[in-house]
C-alpha positions as CSV (number, residue, x, y, z in Angstrom):
1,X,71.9,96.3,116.1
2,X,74.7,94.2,114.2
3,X,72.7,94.4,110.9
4,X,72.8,96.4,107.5
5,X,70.5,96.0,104.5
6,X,73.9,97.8,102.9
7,X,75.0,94.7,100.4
8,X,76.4,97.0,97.5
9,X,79.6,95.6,97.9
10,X,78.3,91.5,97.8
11,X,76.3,92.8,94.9
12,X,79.4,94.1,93.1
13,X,80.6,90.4,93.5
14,X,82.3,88.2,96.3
15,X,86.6,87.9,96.3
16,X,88.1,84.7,95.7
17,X,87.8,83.0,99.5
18,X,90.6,80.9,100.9
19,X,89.6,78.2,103.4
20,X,91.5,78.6,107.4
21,X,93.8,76.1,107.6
22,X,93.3,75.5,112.0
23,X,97.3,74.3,111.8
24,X,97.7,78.5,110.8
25,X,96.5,79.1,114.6
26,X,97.3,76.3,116.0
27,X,97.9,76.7,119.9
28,X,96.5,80.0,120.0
29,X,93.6,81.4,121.9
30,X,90.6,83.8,120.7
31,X,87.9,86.2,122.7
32,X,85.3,87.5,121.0
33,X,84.1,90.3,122.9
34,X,80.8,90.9,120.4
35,X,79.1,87.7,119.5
36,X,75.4,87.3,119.6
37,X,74.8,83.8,120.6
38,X,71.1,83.3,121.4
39,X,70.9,83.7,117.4
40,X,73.5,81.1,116.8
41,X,73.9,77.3,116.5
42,X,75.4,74.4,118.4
43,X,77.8,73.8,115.2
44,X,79.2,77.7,115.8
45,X,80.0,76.7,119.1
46,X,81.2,73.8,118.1
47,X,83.2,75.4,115.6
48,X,84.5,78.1,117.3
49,X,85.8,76.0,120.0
50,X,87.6,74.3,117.3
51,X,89.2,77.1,116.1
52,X,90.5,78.2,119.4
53,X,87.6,80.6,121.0
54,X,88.0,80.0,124.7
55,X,85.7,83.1,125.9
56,X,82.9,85.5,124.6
57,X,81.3,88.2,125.3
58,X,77.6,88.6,124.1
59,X,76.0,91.8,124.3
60,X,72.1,92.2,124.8
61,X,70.9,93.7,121.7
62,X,67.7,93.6,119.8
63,X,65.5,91.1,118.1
64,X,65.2,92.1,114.3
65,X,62.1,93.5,115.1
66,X,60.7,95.7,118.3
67,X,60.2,94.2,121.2
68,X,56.3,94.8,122.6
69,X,56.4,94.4,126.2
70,X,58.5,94.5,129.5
71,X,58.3,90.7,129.4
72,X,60.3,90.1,127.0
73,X,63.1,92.4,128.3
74,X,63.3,90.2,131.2
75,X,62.9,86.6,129.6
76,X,65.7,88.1,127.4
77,X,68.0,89.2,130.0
78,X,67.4,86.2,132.3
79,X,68.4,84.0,129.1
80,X,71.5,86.2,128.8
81,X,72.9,85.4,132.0
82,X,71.6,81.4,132.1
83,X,70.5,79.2,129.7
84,X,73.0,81.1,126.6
85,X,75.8,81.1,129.9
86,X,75.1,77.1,130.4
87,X,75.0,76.3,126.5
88,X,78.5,78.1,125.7
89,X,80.3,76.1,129.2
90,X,79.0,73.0,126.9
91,X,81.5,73.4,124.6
92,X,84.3,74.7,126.7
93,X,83.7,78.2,125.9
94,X,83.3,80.5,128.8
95,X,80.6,83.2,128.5
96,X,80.0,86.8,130.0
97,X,77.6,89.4,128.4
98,X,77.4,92.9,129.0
99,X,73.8,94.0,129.8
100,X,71.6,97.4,128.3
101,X,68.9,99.1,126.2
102,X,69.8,99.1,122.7
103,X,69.8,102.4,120.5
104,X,66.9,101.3,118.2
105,X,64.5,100.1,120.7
106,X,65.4,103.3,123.3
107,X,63.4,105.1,120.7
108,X,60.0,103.5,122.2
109,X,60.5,105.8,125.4
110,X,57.3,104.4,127.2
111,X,58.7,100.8,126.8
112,X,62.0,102.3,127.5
113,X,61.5,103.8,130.8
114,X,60.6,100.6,132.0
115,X,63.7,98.8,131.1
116,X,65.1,101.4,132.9
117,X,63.5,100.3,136.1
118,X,64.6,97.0,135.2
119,X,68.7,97.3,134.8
120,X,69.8,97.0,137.9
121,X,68.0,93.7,138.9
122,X,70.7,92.1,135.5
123,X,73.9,94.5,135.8
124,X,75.6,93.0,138.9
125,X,75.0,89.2,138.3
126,X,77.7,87.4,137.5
127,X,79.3,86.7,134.4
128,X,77.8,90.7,133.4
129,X,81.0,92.5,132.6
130,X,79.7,95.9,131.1
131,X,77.0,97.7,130.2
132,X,76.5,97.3,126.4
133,X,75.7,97.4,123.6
134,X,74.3,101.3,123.3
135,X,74.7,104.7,122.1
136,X,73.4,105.4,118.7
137,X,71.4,104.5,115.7
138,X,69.4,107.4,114.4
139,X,71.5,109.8,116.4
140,X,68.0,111.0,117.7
141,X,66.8,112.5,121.3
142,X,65.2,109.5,122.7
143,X,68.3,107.6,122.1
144,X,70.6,110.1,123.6
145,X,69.0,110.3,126.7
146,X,68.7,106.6,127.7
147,X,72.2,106.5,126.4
148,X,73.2,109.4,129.2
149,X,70.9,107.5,131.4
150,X,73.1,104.0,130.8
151,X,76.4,105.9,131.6
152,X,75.2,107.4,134.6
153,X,74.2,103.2,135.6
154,X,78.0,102.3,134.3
155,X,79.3,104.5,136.6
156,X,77.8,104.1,139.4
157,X,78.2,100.6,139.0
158,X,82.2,100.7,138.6
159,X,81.4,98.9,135.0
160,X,82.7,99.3,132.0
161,X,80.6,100.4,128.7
162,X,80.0,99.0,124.9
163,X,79.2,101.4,123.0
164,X,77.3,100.7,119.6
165,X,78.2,103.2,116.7
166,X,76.0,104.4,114.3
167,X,75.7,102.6,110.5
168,X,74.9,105.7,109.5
169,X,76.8,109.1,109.8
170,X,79.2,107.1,112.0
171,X,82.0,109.6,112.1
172,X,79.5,111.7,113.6
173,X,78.2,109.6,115.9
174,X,81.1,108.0,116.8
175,X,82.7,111.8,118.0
176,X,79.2,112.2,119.8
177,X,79.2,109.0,121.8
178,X,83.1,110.0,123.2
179,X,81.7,113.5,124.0
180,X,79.3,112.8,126.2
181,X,80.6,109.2,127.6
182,X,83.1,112.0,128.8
183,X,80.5,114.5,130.0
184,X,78.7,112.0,132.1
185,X,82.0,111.4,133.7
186,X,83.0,108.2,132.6
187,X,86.7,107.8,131.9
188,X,87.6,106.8,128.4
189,X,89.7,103.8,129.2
190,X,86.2,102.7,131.0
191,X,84.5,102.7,127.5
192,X,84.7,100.5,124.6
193,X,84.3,102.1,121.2
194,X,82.4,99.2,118.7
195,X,82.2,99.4,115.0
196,X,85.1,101.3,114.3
197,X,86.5,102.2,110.6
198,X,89.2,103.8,109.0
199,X,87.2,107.0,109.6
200,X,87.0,106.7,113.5
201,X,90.0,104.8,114.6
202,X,92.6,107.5,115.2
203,X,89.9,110.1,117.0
204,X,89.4,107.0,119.2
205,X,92.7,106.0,120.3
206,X,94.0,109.8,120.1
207,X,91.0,110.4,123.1
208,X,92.3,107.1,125.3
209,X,89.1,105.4,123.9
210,X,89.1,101.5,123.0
211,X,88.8,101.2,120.2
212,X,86.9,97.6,118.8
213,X,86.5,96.8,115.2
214,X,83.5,94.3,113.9
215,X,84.8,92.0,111.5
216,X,81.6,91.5,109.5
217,X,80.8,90.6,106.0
218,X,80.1,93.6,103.2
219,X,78.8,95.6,106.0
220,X,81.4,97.0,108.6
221,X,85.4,95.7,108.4
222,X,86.5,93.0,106.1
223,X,89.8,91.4,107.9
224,X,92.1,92.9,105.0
225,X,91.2,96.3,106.0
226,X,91.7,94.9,109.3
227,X,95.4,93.9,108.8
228,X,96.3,97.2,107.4
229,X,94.2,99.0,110.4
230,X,96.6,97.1,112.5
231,X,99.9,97.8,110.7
232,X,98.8,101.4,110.8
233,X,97.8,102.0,114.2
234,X,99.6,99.0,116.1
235,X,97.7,96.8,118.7
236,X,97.4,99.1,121.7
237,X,93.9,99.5,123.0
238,X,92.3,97.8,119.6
239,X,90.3,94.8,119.7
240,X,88.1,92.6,117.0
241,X,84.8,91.0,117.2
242,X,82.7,89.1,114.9
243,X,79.3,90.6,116.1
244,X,78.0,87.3,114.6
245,X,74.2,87.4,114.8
246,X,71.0,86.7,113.2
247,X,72.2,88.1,110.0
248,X,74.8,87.2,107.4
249,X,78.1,86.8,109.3
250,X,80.6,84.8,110.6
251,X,81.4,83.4,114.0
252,X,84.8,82.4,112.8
253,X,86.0,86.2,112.1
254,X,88.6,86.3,114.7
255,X,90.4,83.3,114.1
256,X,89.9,83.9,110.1
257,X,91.4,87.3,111.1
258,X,94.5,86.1,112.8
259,X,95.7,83.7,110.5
260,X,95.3,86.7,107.7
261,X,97.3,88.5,110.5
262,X,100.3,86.2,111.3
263,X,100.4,85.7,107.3
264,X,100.6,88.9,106.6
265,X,103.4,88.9,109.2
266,X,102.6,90.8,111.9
267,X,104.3,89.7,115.2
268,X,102.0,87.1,117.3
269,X,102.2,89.7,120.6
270,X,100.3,92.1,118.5
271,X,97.5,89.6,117.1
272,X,97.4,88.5,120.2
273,X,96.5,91.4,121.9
274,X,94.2,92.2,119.2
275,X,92.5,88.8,119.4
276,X,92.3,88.1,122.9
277,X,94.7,89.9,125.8
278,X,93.0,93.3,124.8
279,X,89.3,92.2,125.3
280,X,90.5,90.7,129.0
281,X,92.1,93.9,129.9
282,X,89.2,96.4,129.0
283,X,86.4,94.1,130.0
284,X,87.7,92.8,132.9
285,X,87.8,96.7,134.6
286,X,84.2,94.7,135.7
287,X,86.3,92.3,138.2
288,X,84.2,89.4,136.6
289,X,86.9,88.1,134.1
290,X,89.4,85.5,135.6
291,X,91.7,83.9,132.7
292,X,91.7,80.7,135.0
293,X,88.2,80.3,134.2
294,X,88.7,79.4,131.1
295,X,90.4,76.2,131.4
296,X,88.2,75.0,134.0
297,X,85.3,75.6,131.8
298,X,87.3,73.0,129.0
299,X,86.2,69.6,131.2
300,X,83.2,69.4,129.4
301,X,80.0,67.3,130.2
302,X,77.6,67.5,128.6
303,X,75.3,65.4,130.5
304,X,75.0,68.1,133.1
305,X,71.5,70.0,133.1
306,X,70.7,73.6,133.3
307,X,66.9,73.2,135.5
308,X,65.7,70.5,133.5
309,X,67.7,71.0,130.2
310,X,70.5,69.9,128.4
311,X,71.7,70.8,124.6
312,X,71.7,66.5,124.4
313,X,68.1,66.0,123.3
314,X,66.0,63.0,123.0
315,X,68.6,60.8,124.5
316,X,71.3,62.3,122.2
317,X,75.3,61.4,122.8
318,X,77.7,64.0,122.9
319,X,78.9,64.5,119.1
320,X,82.4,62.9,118.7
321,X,83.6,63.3,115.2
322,X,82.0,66.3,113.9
323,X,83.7,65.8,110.5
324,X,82.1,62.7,109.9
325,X,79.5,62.9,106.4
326,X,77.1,60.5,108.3
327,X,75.0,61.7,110.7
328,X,73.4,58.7,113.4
């Protein structure tokens, strides 16, 4: 859902990049509350770890192409809250994911109706904090009506909801999504707002909405915009993600983002809120999200075994100097 074939703007020619200096950020912590990890590697961990991430959020969302059977729902799901949940404690990140039927593949309503059945064996495990991501893509029937569907299961369940905004026609969508999140009688402090832009941001926060902003190359917010969002509209209720995924992005977006931030001299409480204390607040309306957690996931070892697993394979050591040009 995190993807555009939009690249106009790369195509016009990339800015001049600086590198993140980790002494810019040092001592301070990150949550990404839209990160797609079953599409990323060991080194993003790794690197995000590094960089300060102590907590994510990874929101069940599609493949790159359709899914074909009910199976694959559930190995997906399953993965969600295991395996991806053991991989991310192995680098002293802790992991929660918000569970649902994404916007593109609702349009395959027999398929559909059977995930349908299948939601609430996922939505109360722990370490789910949401239902997420949906809402929209075409903006068509089909996906409006597993989206109503969803809302009703958020709130009878007492969780809170991700909502995915439309690429295209997104002020649109975006007003649409509010309107009946609000009409299914979900409270708007209960629902997060994803994918935000210039365009959407005040309607959001003017409704009580969250509203979250995907820091995402060429497609969605580059972190300059970001910083100006932010001087603008302040840090209440506003979040960032990096909605890293299978496509061209970066799982670094948050930290890149707050060093931009604190250069650009807004005061620490409000990048902090942006880039971690806001995520906690909205997210943890699910009671799963205790900040304690996070420092007891930090005693790493990565010996331990998920069934009869472990990221170490073939007798591999745990990687010690991850800047070192020779690999053994």
């Amino acid at each position: 859902m995190c993807c555009s074939e939009n690249f106009e703007e790369r195509n016009q020619g990339e800015k001049i990049q600086t590198t993140l200096d980790l002494s810019e950020i040092s001592g301070m912590q990150f949550f990404d509350p839209h990160v797609h990890m079953s599409s990323r590697t060991t080194d993003d961990y790794q690197a995000m770890a590094d960089a300060g991430v102590v907590a994510l959020i990874e929101p069940a969302f599609w493949l790159g192409q359709p899914r074909t059977g009910l199976a694959s729902f559930t190995d997906y799901y399953s993965s969600l809250i295991g395996w991806e949940r053991f991989r991310s404690s192995q680098f002293g990140i802790k992991h929660y994911c918000t569970i649902g039927l994404n916007s593109r593949e609702a349009n395959n309503e027999a398929l559909a109706e059977q995930v349908m059945e299948i939601l609430p064996n996922f939505i109360f495990k722990e370490g789910v904090v949401g239902i997420g991501e949906i809402g929209f893509d075409d903006q068509t029937a089909a996906e409006e009506k597993y989206y109503r569907l969803q809302l009703d299961l958020a709130r009878e369940a007492s969780l809170p909801v991700q909502v995915h905004t439309p690429h295209r026609d997104k002020k649109k969508g975006t007003s649409r999504s509010m309107d009946i999140a609000i009409e299914q009688g979900l409270a708007p402090y209960s629902v997060i707002i994803d994918h935000n832009n210039e365009e959407t941001v005040k309607e959001v926060l003017d409704r009580g909405f969250w509203a979250a902003f995907t820091i995402y190359p060429f497609t969605k917010m580059g972190n300059e915009r970001m910083v100006e969002v932010v001087k603008q509209y302040g840090s209440e209720r506003i979040m960032i993600n990096s909605a890293a995924d299978w496509g061209i992005s970066d799982p670094l977006a948050i930290p890149k983002t707050a060093a931009l931030m604190k250069r650009a001299g807004i005061p620490l409480k409000d990048i902090e809120l942006v880039t971690y204390r806001n995520a906690i607040t909205a997210f943890g309306q699910s009671g799963q999200i205790n900040e304690a957690d996070f420092i007891a996931v930090k005693n790493v070892d990565q010996s331990q075994k998920f069934g009869s697993n472990t990221v170490l394979r073939g007798g591999q050591q745990p990687r010690v100097d991850k800047n070192s040009i020779i690999i053994s």
